[in-house]
C-alpha positions as CSV (number, residue, x, y, z in Angstrom):
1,X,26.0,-60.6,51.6
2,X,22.4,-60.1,50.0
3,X,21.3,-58.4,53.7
4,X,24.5,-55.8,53.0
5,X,22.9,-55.2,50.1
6,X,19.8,-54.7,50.8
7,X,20.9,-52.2,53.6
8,X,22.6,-50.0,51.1
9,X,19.6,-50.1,48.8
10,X,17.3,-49.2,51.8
11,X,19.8,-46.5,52.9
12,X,20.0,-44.3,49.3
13,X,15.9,-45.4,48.6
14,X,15.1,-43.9,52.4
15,X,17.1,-40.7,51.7
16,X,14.8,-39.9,48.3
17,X,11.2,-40.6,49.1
18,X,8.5,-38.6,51.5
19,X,6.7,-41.9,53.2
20,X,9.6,-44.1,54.0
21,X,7.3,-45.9,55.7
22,X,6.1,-47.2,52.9
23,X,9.5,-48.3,51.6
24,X,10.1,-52.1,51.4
25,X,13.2,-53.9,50.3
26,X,13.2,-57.8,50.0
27,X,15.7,-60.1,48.2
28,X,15.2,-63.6,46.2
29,X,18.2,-66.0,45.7
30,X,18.1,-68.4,42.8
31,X,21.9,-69.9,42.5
32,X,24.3,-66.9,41.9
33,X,21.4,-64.2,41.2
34,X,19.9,-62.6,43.7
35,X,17.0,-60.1,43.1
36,X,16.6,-57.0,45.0
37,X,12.7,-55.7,45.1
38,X,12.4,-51.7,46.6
39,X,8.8,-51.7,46.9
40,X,7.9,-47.6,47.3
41,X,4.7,-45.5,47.5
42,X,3.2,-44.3,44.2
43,X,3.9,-40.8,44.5
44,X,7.7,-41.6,45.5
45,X,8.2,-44.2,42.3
46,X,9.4,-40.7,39.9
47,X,11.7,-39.6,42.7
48,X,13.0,-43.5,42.8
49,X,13.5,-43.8,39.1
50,X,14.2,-40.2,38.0
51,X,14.6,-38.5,35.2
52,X,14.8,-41.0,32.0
53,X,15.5,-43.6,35.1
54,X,19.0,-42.3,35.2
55,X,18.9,-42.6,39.4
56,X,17.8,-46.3,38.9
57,X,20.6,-46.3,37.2
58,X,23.2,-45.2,39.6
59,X,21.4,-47.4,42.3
60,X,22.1,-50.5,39.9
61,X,25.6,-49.5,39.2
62,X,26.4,-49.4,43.0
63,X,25.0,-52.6,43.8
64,X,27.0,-54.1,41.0
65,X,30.4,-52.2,42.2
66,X,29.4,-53.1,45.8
67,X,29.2,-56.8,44.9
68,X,32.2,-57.3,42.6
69,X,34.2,-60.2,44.1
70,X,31.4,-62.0,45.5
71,X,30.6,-64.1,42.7
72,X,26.8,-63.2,42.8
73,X,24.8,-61.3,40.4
74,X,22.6,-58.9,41.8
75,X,19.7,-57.1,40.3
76,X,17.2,-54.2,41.4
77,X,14.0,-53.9,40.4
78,X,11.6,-51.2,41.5
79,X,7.4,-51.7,41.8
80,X,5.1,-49.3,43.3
81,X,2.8,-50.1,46.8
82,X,-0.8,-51.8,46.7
């Protein structure tokens, strides 16, 4: 399930940036959490987080709709490229 997830965080980060090239996402399971990093260029991070972070936001809320039921806890955290 985390690789769905990831998919549809790639999908949404991909259609916001410039340089989706430079657009990692990775996961990290530990029990029923799983951590989502969306790595992203430095010039792409404000169109990532958005206005007082309100698109981070709405990525984190769909990740938590899209995983109801699974019995995972998903988080998404975003960090900027070397």
């Amino acid at each position: 399930m985390g690789d769905v997830m990831e998919e549809i965080v790639k999908y949404i980060v991909d259609k916001l940036v410039a340089n989706k090239d430079a657009v990692k996402v990775s996961s990290a399971e530990n029990g029923d959490e799983i951590v989502i990093t969306v790595v992203v260029a430095d010039a792409d991070m404000g169109k990532v987080i958005g206005r007082n972070g309100k698109i981070a936001q709405s990525i984190r809320a769909i990740i938590k709709t899209a995983s109801n039921g699974t019995g995972k806890r998903y988080f998404v955290k975003f960090e900027k490229a070397n």
